[in-house]
The first five atom37 places (N, CA, C, CB, O) and aatype in JSON, in Angstrom:
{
  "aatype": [20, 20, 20, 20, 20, 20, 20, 20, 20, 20, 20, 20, 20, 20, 20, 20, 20, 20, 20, 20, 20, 20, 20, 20, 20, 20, 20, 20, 20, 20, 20, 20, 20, 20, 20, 20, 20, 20, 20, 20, 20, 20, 20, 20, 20, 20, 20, 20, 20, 20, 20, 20, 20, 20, 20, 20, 20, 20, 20, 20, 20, 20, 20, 20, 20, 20, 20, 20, 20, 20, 20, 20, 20, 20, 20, 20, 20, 20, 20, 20, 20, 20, 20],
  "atom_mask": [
    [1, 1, 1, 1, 1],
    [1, 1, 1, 1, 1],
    [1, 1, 1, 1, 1],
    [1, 1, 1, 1, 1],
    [1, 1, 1, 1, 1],
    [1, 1, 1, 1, 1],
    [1, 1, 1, 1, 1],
    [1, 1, 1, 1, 1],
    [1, 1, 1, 1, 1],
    [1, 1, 1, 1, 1],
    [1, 1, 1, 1, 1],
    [1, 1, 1, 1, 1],
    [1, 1, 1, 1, 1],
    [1, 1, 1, 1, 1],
    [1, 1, 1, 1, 1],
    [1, 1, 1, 1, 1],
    [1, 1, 1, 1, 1],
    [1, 1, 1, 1, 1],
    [1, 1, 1, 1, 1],
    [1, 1, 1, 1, 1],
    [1, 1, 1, 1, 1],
    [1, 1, 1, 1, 1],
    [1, 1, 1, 1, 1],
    [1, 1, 1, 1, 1],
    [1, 1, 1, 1, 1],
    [1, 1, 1, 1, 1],
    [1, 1, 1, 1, 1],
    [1, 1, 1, 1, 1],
    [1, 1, 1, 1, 1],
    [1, 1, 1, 1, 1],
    [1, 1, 1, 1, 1],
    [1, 1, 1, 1, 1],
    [1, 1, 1, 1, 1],
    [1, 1, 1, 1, 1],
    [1, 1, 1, 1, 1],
    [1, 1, 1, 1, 1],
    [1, 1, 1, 1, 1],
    [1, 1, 1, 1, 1],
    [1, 1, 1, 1, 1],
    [1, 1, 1, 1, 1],
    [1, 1, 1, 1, 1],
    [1, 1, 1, 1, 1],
    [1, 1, 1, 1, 1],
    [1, 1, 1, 1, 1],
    [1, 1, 1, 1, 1],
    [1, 1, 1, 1, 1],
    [1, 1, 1, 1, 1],
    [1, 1, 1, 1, 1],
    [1, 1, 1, 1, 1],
    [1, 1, 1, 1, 1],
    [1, 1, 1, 1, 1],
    [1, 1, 1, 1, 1],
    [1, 1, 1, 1, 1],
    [1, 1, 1, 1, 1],
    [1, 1, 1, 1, 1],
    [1, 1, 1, 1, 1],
    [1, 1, 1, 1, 1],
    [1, 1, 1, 1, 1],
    [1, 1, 1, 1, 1],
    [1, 1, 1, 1, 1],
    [1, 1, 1, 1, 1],
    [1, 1, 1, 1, 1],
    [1, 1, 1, 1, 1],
    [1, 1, 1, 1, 1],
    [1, 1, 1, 1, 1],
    [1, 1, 1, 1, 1],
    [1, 1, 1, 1, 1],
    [1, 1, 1, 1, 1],
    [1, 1, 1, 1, 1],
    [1, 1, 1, 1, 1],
    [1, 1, 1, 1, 1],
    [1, 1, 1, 1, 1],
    [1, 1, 1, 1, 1],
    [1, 1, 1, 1, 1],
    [1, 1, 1, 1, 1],
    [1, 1, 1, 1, 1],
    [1, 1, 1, 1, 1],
    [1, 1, 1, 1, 1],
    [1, 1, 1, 1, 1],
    [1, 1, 1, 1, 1],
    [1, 1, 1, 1, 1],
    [1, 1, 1, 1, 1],
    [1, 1, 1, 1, 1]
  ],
  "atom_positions": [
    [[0.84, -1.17, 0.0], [0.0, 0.0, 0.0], [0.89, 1.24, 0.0], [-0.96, -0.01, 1.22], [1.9, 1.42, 0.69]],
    [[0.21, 2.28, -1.11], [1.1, 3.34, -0.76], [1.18, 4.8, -0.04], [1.41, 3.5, -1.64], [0.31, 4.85, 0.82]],
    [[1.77, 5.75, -0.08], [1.07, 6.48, 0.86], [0.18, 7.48, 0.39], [1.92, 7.04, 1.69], [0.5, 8.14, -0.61]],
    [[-0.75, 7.65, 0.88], [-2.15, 8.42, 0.33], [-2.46, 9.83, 0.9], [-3.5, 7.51, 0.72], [-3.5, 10.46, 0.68]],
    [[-1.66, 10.14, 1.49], [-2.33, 11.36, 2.37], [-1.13, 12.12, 3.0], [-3.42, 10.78, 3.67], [-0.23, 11.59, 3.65]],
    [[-1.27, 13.66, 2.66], [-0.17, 14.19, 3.05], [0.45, 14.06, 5.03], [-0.52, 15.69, 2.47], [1.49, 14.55, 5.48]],
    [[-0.32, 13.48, 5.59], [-0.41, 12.84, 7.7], [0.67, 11.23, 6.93], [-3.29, 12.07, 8.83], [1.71, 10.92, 7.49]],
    [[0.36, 10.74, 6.15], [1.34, 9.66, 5.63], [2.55, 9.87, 5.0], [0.77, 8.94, 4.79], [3.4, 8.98, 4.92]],
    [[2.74, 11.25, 4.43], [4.3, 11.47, 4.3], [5.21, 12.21, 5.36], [4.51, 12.24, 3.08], [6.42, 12.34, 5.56]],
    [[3.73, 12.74, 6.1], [4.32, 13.16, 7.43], [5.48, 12.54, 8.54], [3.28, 13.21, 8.07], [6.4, 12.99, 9.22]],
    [[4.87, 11.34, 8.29], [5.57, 10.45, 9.29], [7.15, 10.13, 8.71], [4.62, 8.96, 9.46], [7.99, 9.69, 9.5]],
    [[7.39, 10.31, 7.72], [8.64, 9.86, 7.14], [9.68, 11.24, 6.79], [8.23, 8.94, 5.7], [10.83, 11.45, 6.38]],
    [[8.88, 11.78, 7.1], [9.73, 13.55, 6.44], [10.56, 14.05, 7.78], [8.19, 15.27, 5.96], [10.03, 14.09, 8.89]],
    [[11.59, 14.32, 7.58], [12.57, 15.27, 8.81], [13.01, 16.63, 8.61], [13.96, 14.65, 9.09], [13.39, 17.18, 7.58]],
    [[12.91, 17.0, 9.59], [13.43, 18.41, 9.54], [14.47, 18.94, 8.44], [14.04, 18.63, 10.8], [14.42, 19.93, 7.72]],
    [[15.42, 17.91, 8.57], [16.21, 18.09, 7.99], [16.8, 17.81, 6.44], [16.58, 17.82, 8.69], [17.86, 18.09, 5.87]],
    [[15.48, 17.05, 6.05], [14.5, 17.03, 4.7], [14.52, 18.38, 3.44], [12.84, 17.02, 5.38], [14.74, 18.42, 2.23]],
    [[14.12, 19.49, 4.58], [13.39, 21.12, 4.16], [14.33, 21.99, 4.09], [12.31, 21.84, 5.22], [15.34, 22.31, 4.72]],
    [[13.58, 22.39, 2.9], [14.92, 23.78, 2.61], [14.49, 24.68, 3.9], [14.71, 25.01, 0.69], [13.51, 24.82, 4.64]],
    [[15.79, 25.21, 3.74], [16.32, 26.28, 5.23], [14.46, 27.41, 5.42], [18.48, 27.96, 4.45], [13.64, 27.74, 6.28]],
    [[14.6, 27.47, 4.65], [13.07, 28.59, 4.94], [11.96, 27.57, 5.46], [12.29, 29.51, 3.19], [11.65, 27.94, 6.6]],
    [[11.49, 26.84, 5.22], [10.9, 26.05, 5.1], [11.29, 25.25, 6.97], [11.28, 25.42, 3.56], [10.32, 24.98, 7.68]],
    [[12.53, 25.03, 7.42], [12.98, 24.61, 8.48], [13.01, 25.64, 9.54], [14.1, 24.08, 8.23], [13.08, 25.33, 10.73]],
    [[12.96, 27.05, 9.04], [13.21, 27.58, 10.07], [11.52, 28.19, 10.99], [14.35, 28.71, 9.54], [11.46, 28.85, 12.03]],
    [[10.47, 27.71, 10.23], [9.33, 27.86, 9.8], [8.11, 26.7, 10.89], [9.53, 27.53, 8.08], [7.05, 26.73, 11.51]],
    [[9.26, 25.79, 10.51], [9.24, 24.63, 11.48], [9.31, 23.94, 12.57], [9.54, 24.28, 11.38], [8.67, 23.05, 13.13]],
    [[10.67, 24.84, 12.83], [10.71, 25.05, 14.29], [10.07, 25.8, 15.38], [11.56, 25.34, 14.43], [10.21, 25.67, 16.6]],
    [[9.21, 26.75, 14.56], [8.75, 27.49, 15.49], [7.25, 27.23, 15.63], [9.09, 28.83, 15.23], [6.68, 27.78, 16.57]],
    [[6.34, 26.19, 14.56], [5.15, 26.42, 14.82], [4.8, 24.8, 14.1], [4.5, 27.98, 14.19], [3.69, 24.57, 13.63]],
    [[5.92, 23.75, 14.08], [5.64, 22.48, 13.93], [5.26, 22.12, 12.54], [4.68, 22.15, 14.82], [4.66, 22.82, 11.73]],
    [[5.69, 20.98, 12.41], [5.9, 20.3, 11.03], [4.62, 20.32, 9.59], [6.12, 18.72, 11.53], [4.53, 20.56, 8.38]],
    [[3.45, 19.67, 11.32], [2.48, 19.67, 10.83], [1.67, 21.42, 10.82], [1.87, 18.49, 11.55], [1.24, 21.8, 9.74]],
    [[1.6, 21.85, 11.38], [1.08, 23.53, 11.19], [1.97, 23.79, 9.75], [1.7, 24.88, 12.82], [1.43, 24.23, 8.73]],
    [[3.05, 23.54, 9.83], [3.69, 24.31, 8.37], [3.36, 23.84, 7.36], [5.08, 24.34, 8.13], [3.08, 24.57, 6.41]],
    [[3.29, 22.19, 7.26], [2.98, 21.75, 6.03], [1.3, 22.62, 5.4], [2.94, 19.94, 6.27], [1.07, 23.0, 4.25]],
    [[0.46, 22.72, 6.5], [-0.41, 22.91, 6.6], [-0.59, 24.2, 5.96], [-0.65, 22.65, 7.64], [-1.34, 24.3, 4.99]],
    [[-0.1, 24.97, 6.31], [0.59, 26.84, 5.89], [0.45, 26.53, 4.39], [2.77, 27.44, 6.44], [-0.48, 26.82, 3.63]],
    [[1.88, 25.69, 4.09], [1.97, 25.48, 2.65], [0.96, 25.28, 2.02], [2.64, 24.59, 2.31], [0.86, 26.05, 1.06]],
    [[0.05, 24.5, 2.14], [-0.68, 23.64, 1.6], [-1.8, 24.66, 0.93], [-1.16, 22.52, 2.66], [-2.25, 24.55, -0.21]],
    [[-2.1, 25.53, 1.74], [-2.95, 26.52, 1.91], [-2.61, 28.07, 1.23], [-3.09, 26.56, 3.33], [-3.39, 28.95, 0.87]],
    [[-1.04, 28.02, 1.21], [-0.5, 29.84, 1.08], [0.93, 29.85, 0.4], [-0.25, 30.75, 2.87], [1.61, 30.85, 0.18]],
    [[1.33, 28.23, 0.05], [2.68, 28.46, -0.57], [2.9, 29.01, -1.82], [3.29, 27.39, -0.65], [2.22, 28.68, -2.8]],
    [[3.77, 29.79, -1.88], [4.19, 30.95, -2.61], [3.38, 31.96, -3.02], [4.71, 30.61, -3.6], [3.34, 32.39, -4.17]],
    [[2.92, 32.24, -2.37], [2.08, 33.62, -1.72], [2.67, 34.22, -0.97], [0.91, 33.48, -0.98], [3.72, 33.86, -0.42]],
    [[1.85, 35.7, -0.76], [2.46, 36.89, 0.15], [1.2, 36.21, 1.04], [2.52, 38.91, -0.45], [0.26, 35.59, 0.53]],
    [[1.41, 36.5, 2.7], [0.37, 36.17, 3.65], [-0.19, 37.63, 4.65], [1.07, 34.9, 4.65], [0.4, 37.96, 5.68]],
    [[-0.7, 37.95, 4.42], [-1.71, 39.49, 5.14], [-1.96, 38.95, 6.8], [-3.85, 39.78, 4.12], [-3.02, 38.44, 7.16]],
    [[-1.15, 39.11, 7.42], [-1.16, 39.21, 8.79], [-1.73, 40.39, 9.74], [0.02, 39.07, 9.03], [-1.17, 41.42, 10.13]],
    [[-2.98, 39.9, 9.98], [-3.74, 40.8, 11.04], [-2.95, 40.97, 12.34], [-5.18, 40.16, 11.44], [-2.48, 39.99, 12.92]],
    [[-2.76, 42.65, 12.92], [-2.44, 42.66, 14.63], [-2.93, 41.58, 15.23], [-3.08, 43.87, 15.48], [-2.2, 40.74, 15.76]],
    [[-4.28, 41.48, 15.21], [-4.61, 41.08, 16.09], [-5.55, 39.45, 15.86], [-5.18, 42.26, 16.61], [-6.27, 39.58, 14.87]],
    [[-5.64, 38.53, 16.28], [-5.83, 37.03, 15.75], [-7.78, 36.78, 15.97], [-4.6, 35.68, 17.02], [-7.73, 36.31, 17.11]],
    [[-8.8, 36.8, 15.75], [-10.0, 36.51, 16.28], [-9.82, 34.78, 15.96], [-11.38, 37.46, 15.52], [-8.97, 34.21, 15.27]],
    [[-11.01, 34.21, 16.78], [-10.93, 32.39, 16.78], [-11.19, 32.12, 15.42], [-12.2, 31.44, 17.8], [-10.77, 31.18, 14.76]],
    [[-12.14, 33.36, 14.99], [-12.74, 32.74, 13.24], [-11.77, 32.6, 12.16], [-13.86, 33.84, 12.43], [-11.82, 32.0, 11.09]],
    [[-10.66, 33.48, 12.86], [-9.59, 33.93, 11.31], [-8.92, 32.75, 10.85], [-8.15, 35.14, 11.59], [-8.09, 32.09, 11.48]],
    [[-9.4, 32.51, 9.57], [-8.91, 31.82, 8.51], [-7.63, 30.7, 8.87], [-8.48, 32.93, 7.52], [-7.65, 29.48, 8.76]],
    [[-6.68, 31.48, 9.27], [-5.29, 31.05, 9.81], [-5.28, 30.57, 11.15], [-4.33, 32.16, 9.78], [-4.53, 29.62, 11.35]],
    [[-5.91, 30.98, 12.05], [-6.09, 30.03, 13.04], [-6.91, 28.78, 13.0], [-6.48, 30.64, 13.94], [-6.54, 27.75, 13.58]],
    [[-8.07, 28.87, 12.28], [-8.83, 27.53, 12.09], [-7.54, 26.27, 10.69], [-10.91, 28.21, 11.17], [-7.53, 25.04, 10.71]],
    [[-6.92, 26.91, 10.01], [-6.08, 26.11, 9.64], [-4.85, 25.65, 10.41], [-5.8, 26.54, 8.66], [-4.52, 24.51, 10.1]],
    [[-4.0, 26.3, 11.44], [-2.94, 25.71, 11.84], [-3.34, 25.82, 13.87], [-1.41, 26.65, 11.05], [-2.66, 25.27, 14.74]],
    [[-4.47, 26.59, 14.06], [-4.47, 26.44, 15.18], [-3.69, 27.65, 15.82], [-4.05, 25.18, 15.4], [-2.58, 27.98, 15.39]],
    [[-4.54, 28.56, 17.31], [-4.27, 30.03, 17.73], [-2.96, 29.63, 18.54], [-5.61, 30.88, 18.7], [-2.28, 30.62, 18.79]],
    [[-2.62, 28.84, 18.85], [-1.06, 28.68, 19.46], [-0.07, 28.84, 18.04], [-0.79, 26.86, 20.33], [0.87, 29.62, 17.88]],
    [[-0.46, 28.12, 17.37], [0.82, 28.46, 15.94], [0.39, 30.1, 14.9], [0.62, 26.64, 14.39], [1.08, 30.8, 14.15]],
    [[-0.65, 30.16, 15.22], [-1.35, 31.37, 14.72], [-0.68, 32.78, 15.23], [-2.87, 31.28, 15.21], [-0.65, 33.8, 14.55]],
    [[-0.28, 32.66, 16.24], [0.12, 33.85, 17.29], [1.55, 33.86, 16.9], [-0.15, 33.55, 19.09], [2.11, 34.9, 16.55]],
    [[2.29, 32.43, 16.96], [3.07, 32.73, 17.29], [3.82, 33.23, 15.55], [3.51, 31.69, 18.32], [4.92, 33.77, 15.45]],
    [[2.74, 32.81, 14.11], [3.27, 33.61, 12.97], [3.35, 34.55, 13.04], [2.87, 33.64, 12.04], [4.31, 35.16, 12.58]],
    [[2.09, 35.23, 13.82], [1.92, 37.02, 13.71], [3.23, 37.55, 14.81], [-0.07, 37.74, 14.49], [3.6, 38.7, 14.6]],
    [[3.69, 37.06, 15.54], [4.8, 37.37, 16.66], [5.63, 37.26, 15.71], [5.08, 36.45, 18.02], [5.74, 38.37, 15.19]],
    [[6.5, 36.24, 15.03], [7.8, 36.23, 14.24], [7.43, 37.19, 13.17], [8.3, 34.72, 13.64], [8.25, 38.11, 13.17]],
    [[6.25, 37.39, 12.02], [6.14, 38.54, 10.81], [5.96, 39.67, 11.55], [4.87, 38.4, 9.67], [6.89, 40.46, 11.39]],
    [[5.26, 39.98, 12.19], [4.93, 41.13, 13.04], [4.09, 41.74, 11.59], [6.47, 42.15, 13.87], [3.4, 40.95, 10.95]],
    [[4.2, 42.81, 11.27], [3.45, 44.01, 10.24], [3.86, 43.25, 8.66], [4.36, 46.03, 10.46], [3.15, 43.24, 7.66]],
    [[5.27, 42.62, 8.83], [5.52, 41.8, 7.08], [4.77, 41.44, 6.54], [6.17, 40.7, 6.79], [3.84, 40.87, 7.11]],
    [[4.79, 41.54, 5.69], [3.59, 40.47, 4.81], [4.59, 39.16, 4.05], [2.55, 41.62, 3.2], [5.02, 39.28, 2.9]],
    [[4.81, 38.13, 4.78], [5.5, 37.11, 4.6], [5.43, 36.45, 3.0], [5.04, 36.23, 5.68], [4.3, 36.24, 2.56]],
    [[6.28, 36.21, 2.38], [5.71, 35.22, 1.6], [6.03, 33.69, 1.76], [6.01, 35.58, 0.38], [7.19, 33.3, 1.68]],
    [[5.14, 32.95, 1.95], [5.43, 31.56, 2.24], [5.78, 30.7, 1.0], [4.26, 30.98, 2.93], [5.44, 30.55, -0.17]],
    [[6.78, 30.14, 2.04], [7.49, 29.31, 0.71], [6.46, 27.93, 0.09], [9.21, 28.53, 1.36], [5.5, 27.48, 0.71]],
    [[6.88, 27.5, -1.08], [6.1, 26.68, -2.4], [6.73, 25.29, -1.99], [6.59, 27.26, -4.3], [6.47, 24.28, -2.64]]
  ]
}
């Protein structure tokens, strides 16, 4: 059987797998939140609100603990996430 689902390449992928942007991305808000990012915003610019509500888009995808802590590392940037 092969693997079907991006939670199934999860398990086999390492940090040390990912290009440097991509790793440093990783460390701060987890493998799975980032892949997740990507999946959703890679190679895009990302519009980071001050301030986070429960509804916003970006928290219901990676969750307000990894949510916070994007808007803490971009602060006002408008990031572009890597592809």
């Amino acid at each position: 059987m092969g693997l079907s689902t991006s939670e199934d390449i999860l398990q086999f992928l390492r940090a040390e797998d990912l290009p440097q942007s991509v790793r440093e991305l990783t460390n701060r808000i987890g493998l799975s939140a980032t892949m997740k990012l990507i999946q959703e915003y890679g190679g895009t610019r990302l519009y980071l609100p001050d301030r986070l509500p429960p509804e916003h888009k970006l928290v219901r995808l990676v969750g307000l603990s990894a949510a916070r802590v994007i808007v803490g590392h971009f602060g006002d940037d408008r990031p572009t996430i890597p592809a």
